[in-house]
N, C-alpha and C positions, 0 to 999 in steps of 0.2 A: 578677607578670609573666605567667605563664602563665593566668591569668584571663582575663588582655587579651585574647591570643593567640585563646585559646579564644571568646571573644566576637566577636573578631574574624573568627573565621573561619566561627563559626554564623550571624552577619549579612551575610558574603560569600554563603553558604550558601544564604541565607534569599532572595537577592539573585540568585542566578544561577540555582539550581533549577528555578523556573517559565520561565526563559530557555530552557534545555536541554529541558525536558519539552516543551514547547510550540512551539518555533521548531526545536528539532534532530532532536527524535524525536515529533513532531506525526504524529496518525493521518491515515490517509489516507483520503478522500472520493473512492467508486471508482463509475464511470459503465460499462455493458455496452451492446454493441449485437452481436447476432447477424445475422451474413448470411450470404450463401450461400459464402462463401470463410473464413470461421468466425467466430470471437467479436474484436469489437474490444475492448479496453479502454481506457479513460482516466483519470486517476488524478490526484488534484492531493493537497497538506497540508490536511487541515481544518484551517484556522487563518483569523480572521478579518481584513478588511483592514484596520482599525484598527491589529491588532498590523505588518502591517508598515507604514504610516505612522507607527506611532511609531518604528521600526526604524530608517525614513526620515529621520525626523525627527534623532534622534540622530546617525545616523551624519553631516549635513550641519551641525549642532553642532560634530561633533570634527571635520569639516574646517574649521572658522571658528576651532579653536582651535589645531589644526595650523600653519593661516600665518600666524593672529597673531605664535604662539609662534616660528616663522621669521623673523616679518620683527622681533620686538625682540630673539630672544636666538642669531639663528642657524641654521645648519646644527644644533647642538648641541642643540636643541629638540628633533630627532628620536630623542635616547637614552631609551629608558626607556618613559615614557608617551606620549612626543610620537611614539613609533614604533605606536603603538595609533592614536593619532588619526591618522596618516597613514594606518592600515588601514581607517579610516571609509569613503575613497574608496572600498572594494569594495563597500560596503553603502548607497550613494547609489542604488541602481536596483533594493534591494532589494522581490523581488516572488513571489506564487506562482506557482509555474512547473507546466503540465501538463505531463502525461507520455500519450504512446499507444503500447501497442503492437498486435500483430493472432497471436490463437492460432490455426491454420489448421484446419480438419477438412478427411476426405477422403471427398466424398460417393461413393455407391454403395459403400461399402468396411464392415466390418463396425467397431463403436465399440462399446467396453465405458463405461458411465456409471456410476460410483463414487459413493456420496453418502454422505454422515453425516445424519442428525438432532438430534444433542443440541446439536451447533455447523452450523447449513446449510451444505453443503460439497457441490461438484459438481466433478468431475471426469471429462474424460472422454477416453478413447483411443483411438485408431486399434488395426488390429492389421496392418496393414500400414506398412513403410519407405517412406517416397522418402529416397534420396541417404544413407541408413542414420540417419533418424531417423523420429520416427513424430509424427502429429500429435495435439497435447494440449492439451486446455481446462481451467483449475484458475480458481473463481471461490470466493466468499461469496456469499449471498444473506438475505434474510428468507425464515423458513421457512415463511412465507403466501404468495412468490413461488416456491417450487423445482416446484409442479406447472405453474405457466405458463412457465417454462423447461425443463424436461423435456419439458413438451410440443410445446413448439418444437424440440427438438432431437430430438428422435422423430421427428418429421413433417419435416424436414430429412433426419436418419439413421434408416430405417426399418428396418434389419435390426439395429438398437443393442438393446442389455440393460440391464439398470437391477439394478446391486448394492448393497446398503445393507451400511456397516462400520459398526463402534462409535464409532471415532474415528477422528480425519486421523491420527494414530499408526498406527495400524493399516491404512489404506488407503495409507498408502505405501509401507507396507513390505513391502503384496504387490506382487512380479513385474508390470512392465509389462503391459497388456494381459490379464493372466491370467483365462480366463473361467469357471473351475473356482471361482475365490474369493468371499468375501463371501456375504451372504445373497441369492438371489434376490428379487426384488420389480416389481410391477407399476407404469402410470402414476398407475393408480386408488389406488394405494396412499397417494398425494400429493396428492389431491382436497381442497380446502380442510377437509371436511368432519376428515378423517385425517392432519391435522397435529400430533397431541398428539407428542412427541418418544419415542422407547424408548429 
């Protein structure tokens, strides 16, 4: 009996795994635009439209078997599994959803720019508040893109600095804004040429 069980539930296993990795915790496909009121972002599931048509697909299945199951054995249809296929209905319109939001800079104001190299990582801060917060850009890139973004935000924020940390571990955990930190570095340092990682 415990064989069963056990089979039973490494093919449940085998069955819903790639559901969760893929539909629940599916990476994200992230889009930047830099403007003069600071970085937009846009953000969807990299997931492709097949998987939610078949998504579709299914969940308009279990509403067909939903009110079959209604209309020959009842209200009483809906205990158990027949309460699953009435859950179908939520996932009739199932679809990738974007997300935007808007990181702000604060031009003329001084901006600390935080980068990693082994993972491209930009981050960048105000050192002044509005309304007791400060404004802050946190992106990824390709690290064949960070000197064409840098150098838009240079020429944007011209009295910014450019600090290189080891890791996003380490670059958070310094002090807001702190311009004492990190290693100093140049734009030229990020020249397509000077992209090898340290």
């Amino acid at each position: 009996m415990s064989l069963t069980n056990g089979m039973v539930f490494f093919f449940m296993a085998l069955i819903f795994a790639p559901f969760i990795r893929y539909l629940w915790l599916a990476d994200k496909q992230y889009h930047y635009r830099l403007t003069t009121e600071g970085l937009v972002t846009t953000y969807h599931d990299a997931i492709p439209d097949a998987a939610y048509a078949v998504v579709r697909g299914l969940a308009w299945f279990g509403v067909v078997v939903c009110i079959v199951g209604v209309a020959f054995l009842g209200p009483a249809a809906l205990v158990g599994a027949g309460g699953m296929a009435l859950g179908a209905f939520f996932f009739t319109g199932f679809k990738n959803v974007e997300t935007t939001y808007e990181s702000p800079v604060k031009n003329g104001h001084r901006h600390l720019i935080k980068v990693t190299r082994n993972r491209p990582f930009i981050a960048c801060q105000s050192d002044v508040r509005t309304m007791g917060l400060r404004a802050s850009i946190r992106l990824h890139c390709a690290l064949n893109k960070m000197h064409t973004i840098l150098s838009l935000l240079m020429t944007q924020l011209p009295d910014s600095e450019i600090r290189v940390f080891k890791n996003e571990r380490v670059l958070d955990g310094v002090p807001f804004a702190s311009f004492e930190s990190g290693k100093p570095a140049q734009l030229s340092d990020f020249a397509p040429d000077n992209t090898q990682p340290s």
